[in-house]
C-alpha positions as a Markdown table, in Angstrom:
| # | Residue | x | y | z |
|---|---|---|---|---|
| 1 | Unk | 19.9 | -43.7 | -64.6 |
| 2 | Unk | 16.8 | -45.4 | -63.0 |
| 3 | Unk | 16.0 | -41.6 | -61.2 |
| 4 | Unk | 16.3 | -39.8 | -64.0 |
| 5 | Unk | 14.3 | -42.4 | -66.1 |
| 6 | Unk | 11.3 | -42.2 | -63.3 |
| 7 | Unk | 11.5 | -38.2 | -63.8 |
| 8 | Unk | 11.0 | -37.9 | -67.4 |
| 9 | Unk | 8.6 | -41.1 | -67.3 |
| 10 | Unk | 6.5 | -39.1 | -64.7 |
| 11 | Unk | 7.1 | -35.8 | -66.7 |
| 12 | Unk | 5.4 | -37.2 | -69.6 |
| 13 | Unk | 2.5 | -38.6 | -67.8 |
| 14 | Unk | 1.4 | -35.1 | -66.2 |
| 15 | Unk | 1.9 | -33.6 | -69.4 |
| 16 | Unk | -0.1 | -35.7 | -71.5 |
| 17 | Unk | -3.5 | -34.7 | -70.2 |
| 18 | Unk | -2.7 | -30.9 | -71.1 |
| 19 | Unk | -1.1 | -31.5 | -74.3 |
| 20 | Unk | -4.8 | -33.1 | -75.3 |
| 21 | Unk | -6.6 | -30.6 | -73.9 |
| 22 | Unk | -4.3 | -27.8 | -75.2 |
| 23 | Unk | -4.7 | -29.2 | -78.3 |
| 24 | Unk | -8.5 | -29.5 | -78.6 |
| 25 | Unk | -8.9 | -25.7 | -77.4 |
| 26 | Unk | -6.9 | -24.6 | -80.1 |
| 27 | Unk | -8.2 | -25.8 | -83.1 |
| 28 | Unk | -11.8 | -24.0 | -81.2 |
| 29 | Unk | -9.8 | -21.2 | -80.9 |
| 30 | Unk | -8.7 | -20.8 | -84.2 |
| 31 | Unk | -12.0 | -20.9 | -85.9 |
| 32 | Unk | -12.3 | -18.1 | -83.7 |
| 33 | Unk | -14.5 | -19.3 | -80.2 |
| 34 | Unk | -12.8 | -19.0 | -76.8 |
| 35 | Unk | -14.4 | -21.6 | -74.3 |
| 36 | Unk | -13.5 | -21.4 | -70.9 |
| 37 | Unk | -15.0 | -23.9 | -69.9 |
| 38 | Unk | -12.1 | -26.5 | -70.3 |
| 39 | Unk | -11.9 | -27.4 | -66.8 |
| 40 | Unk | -15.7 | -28.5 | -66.3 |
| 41 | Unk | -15.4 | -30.5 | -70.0 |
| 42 | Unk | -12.2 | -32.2 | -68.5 |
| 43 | Unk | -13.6 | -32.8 | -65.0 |
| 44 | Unk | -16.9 | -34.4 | -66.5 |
| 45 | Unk | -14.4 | -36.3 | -68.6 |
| 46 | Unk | -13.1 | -37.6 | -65.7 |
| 47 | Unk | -15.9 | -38.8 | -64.1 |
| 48 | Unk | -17.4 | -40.1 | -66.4 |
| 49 | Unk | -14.5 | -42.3 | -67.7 |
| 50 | Unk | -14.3 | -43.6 | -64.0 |
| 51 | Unk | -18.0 | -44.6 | -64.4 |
| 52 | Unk | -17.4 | -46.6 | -67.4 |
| 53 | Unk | -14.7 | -48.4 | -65.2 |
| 54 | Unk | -17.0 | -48.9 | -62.1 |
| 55 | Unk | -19.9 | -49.9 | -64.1 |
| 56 | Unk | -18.5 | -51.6 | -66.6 |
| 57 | Unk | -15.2 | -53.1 | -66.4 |
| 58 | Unk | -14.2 | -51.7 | -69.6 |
| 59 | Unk | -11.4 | -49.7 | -70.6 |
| 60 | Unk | -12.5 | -48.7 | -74.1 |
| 61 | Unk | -16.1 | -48.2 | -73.1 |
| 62 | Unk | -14.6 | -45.5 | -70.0 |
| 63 | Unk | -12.7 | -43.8 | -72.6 |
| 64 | Unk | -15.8 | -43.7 | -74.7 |
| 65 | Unk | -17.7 | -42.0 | -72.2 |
| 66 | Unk | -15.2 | -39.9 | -71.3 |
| 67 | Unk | -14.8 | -38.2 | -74.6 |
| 68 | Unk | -18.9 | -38.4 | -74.6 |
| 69 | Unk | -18.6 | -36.2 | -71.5 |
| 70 | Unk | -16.4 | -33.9 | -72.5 |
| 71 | Unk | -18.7 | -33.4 | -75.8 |
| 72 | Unk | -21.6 | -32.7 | -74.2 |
| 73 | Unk | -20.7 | -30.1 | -72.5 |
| 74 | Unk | -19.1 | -28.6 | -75.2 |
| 75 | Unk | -22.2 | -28.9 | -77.4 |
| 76 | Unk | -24.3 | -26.8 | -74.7 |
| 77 | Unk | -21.5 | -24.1 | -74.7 |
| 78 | Unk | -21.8 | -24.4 | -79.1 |
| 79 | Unk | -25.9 | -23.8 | -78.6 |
| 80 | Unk | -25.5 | -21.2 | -76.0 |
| 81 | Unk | -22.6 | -19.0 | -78.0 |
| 82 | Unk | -22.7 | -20.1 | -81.2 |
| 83 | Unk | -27.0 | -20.7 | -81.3 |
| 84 | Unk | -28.5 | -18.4 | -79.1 |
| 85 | Unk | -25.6 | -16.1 | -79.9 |
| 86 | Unk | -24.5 | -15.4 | -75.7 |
| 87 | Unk | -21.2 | -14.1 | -74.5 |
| 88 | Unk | -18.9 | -16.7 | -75.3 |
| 89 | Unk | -16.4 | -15.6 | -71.5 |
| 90 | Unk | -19.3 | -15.8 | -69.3 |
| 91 | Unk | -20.9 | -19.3 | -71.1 |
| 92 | Unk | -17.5 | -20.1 | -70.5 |
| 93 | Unk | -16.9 | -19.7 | -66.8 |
| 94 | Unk | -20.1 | -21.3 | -66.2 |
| 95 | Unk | -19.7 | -24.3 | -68.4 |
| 96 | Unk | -17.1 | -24.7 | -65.8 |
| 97 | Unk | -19.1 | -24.1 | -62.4 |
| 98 | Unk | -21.7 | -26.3 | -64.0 |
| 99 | Unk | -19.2 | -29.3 | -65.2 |
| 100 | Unk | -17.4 | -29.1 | -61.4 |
| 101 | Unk | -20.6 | -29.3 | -59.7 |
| 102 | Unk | -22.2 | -31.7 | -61.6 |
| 103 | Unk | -19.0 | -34.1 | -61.8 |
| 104 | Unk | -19.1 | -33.5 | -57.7 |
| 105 | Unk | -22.5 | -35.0 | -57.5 |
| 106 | Unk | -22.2 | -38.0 | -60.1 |
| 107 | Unk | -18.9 | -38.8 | -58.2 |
| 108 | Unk | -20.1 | -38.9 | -54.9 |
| 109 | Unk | -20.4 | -42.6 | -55.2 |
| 110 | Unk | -17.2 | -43.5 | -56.6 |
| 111 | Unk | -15.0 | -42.1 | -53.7 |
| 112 | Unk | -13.2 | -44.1 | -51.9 |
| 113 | Unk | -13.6 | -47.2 | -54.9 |
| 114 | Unk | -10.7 | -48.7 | -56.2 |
| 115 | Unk | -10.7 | -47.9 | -60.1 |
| 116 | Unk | -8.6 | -50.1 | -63.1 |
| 117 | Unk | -4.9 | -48.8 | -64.3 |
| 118 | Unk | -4.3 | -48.2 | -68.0 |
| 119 | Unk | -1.6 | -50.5 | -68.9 |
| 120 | Unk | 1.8 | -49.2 | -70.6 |
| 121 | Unk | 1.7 | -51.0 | -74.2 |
| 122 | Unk | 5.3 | -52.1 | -74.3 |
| 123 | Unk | 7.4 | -52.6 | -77.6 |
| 124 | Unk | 9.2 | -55.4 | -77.6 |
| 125 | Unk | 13.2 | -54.9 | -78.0 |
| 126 | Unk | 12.9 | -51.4 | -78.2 |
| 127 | Unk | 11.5 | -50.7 | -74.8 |
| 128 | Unk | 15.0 | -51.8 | -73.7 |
| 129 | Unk | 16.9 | -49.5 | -75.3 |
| 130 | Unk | 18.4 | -47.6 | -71.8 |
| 131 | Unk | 16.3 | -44.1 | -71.1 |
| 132 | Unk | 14.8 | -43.9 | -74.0 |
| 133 | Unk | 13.4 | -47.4 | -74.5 |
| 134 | Unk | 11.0 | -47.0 | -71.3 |
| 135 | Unk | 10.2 | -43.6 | -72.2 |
| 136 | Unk | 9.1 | -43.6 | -75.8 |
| 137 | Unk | 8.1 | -47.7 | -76.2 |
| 138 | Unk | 6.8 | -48.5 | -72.5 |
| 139 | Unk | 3.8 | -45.9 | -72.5 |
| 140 | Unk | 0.4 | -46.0 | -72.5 |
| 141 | Unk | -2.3 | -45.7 | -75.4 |
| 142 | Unk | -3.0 | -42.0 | -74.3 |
| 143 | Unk | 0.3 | -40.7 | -74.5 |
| 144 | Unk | 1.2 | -42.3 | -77.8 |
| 145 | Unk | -2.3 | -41.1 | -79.1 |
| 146 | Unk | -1.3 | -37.4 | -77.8 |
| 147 | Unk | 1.8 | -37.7 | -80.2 |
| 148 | Unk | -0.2 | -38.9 | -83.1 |
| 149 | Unk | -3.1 | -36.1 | -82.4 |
| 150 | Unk | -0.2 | -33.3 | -82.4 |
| 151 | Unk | 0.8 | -34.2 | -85.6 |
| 152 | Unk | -2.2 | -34.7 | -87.1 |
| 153 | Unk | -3.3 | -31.0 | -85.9 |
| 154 | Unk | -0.6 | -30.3 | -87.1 |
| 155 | Unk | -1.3 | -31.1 | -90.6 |
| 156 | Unk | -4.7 | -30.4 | -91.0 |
| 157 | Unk | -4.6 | -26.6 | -89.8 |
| 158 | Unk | -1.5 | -26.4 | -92.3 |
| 159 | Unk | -1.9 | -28.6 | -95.2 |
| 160 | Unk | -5.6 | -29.3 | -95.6 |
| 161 | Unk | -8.1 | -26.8 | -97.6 |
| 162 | Unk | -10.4 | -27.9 | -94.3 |
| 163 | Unk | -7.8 | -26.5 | -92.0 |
| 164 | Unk | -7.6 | -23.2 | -94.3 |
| 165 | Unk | -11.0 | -22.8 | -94.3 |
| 166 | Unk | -11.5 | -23.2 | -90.2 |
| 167 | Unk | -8.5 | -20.9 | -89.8 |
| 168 | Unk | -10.3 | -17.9 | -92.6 |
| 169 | Unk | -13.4 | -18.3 | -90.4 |
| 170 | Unk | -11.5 | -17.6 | -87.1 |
| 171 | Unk | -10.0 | -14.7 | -88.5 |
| 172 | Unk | -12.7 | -13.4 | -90.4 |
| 173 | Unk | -15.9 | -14.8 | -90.4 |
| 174 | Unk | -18.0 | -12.0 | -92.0 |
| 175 | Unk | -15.4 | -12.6 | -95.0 |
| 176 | Unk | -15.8 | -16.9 | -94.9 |
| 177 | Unk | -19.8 | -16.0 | -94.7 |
| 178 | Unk | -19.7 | -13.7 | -98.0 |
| 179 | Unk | -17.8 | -17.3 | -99.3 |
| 180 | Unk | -20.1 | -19.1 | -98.6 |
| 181 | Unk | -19.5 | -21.0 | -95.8 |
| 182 | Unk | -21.3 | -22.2 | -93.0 |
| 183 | Unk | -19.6 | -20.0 | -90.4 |
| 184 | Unk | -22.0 | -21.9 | -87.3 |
| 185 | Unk | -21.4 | -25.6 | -88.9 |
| 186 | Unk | -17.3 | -24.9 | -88.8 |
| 187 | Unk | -17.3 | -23.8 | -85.1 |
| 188 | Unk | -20.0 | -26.6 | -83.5 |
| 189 | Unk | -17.6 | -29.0 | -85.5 |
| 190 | Unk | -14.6 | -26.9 | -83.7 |
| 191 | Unk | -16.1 | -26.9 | -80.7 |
| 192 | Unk | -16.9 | -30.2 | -80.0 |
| 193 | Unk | -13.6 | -31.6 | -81.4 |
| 194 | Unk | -12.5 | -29.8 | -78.2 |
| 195 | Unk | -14.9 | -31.0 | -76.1 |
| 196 | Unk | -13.7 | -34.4 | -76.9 |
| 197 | Unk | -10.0 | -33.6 | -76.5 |
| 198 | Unk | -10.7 | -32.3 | -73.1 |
| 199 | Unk | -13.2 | -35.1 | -71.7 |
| 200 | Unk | -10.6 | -37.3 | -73.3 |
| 201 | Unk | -7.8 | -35.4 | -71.4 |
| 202 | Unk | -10.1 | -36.0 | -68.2 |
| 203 | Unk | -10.1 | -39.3 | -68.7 |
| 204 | Unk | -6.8 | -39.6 | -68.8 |
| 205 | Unk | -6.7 | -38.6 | -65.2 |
| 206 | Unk | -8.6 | -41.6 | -63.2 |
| 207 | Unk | -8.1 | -44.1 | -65.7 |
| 208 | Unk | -3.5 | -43.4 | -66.1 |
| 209 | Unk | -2.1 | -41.0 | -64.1 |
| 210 | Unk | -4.5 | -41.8 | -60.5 |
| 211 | Unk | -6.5 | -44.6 | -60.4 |
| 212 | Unk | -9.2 | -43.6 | -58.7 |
| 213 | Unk | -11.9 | -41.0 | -58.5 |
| 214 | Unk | -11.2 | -37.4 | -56.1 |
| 215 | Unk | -13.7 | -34.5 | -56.4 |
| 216 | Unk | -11.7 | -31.8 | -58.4 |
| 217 | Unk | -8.8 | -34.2 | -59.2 |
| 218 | Unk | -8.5 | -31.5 | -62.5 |
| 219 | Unk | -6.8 | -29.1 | -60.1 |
| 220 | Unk | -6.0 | -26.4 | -62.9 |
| 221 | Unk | -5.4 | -28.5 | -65.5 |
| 222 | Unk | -8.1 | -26.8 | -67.8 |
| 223 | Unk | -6.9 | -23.2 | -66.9 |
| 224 | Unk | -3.1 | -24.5 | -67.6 |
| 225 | Unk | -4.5 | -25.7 | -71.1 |
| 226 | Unk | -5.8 | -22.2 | -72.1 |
| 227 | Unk | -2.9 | -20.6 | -71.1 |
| 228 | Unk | -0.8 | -23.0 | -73.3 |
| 229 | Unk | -2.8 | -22.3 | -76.2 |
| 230 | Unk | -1.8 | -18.2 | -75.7 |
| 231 | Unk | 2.0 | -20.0 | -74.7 |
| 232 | Unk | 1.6 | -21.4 | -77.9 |
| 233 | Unk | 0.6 | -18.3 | -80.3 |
| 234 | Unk | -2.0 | -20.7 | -81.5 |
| 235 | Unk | 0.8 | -23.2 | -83.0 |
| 236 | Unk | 0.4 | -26.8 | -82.1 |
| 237 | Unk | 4.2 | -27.7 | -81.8 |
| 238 | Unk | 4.5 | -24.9 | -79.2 |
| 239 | Unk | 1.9 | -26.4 | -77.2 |
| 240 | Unk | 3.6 | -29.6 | -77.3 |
| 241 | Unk | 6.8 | -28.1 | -75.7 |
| 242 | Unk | 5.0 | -25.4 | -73.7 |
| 243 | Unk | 2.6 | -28.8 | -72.4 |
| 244 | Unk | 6.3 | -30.5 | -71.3 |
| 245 | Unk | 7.1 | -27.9 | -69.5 |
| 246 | Unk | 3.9 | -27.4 | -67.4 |
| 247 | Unk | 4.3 | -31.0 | -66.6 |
| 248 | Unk | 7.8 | -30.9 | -65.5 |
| 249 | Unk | 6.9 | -28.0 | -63.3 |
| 250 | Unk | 3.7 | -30.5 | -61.9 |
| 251 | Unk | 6.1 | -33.1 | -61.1 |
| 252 | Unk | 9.4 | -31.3 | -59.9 |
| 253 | Unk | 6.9 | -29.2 | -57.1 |
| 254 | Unk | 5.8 | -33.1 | -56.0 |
| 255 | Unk | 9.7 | -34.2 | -55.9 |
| 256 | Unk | 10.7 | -30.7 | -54.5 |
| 257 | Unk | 8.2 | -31.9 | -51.3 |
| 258 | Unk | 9.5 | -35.5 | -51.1 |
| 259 | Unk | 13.4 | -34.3 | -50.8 |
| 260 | Unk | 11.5 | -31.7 | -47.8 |
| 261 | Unk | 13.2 | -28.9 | -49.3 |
| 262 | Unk | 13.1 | -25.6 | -46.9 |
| 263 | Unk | 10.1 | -24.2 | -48.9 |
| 264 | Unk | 6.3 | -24.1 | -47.5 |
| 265 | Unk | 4.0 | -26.7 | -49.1 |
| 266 | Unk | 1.5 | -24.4 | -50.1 |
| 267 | Unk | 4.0 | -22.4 | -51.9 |
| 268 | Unk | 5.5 | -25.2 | -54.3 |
| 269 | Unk | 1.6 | -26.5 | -54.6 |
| 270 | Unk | 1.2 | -22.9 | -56.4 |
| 271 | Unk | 4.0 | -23.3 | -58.4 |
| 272 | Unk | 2.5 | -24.4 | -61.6 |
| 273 | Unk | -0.1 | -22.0 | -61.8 |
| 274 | Unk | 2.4 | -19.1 | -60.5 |
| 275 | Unk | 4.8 | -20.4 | -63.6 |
| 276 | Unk | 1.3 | -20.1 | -66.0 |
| 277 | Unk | 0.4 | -16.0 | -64.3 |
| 278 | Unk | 4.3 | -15.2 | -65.3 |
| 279 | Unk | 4.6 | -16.8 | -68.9 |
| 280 | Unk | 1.4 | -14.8 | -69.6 |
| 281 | Unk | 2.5 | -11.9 | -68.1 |
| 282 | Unk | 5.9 | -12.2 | -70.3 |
| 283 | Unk | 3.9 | -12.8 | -73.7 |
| 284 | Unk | 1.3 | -10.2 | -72.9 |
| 285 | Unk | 4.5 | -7.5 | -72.7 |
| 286 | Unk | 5.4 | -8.3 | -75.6 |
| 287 | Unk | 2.6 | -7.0 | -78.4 |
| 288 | Unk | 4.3 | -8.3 | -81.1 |
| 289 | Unk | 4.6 | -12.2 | -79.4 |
| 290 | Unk | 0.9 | -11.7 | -78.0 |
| 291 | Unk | -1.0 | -10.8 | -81.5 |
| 292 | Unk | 1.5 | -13.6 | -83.6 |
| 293 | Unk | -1.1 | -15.8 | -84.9 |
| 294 | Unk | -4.4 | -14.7 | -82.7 |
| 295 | Unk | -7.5 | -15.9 | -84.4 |
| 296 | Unk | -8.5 | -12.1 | -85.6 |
| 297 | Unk | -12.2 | -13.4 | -84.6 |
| 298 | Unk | -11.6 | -14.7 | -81.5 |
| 299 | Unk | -14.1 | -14.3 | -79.0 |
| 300 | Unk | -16.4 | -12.2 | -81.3 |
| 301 | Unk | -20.4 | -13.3 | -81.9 |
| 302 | Unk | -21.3 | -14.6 | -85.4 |
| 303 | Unk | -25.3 | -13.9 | -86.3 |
| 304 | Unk | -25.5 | -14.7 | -90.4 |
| 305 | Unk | -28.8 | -12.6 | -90.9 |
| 306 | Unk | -26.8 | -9.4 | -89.4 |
């Protein structure tokens, strides 16, 4: 019981990061702005949060600046798209070259430091409960705030006039404009509540899952969160499960190598990112599957005066 309990403990803790991440890109998504940049705005969370902890011995203040992190870059992606009206792929793609760069050079002096452990906040009585006690009342603040930010996602795309409104200007924002509504305002909002869900999902990295500060410690993680928003169809539960399955695919490649199974290293390194090419591949076949719920904007420049 103790081996199974390690698994799903460790499955959870690699899936946590992407279910924040995957979470923030999809409510930019669905007011209709695709940022591929969610790799740089997670690495930059990253650092940044293992600043806060080298600096300044603080816990809250890392996970401050780690969301901070994430933000900023994702307000230079909202003035360069959404402003200055530029291609929102290529922004993208270098909103990422510019976040791993950047993150390489702030980090140089962390490496090698020894970095601070978020500690699980355990539940008294509960957290005894056999298999389920550790892994639902023994976890960290991240992963229970991952569970609360899923359902309130949840509820304000679906239940809130707000959440109609943001999904009406990512499927038409030439209609939400004639409304009345501030098409550019909707998306910085969107924009940089994904920012912060992806420096957050950064910070998650140094500060809970590896203590400690390696140049490009994201590893995919970014890329893994887009492709669970398309997983996903753009519906948050989906991303929750498709987020739990990346993570047990993270984990069982690292336990695949411990037991030295008769595979090459390299090979179950790729896995995750091999499982991410073929669940695209299978939704992309499917036209019905790949155009369920797509943001009819997405992707597409908004200029009011045209």
């Amino acid at each position: 019981m103790s081996g199974i309990e390690a698994l799903l403990l460790t499955v959870v803790t690699a899936a946590t990061p992407l279910l924040i991440a995957a979470l923030g890109e999809l409510v930019a998504e669905r007011s209709g702005v695709l940022n591929l940049g969610v790799e740089g705005m997670m690495i930059m969370g990253a650092v940044m949060a293992f600043a806060g902890v080298y600096y300044f011995d603080s816990m809250a203040l890392a996970l401050l600046l780690g969301t901070l992190g994430g933000m900023a870059l994702a307000l230079l992606f909202g003035f360069l798209t959404l402003t200055l009206a530029t291609n929102q792929v290529a922004s993208g793609l270098s909103l990422t070259l510019l976040g791993l760069g950047l993150s390489g050079m702030i980090g140089e002096a962390f490496i090698g430091q020894p970095g601070r452990y978020l500690q699980p906040l355990e539940i008294p009585v509960l957290n005894d409960i056999p298999l389920l006690g550790p892994l639902l009342f023994e976890q960290n603040l991240l992963v229970y705030f991952s569970f609360a930010l899923l359902a309130g996602v949840s509820w304000f795309l679906f239940k809130t006039r707000a959440g109609l409104v943001l999904r009406a200007v990512g499927n038409s924002h030439d209609s939400a404009h004639a409304l009345g509504y501030s098409v550019i305002r909707i998306r910085y909002l969107a924009v940089l509540f994904g920012g912060a869900c992806a420096g957050l999902a950064g910070a998650y990295l140094p500060l809970a899952y590896t203590p400690q500060w390696t140049e490009g410690m994201t590893a995919g993680r970014g890329w893994i969160a887009l492709a669970l928003v398309v997983f996903a169809s753009w519906l948050p539960w989906r991303a929750a499960v498709g987020a739990y399955l990346f993570g047990a695919v993270l984990i069982l490649q690292f336990h695949a190598q411990a037991a030295e199974v008769d595979i090459p290293s390299q090979l179950l390194s790729a896995l995750p990112y091999l499982a991410t090419i073929a669940v695209l591949v299978i939704i992309s076949r499917n036209r019905l599957t790949a155009s369920s719920n797509t943001p009819r904007a997405l992707g597409r420049v908004f200029v009011p005066d045209r």
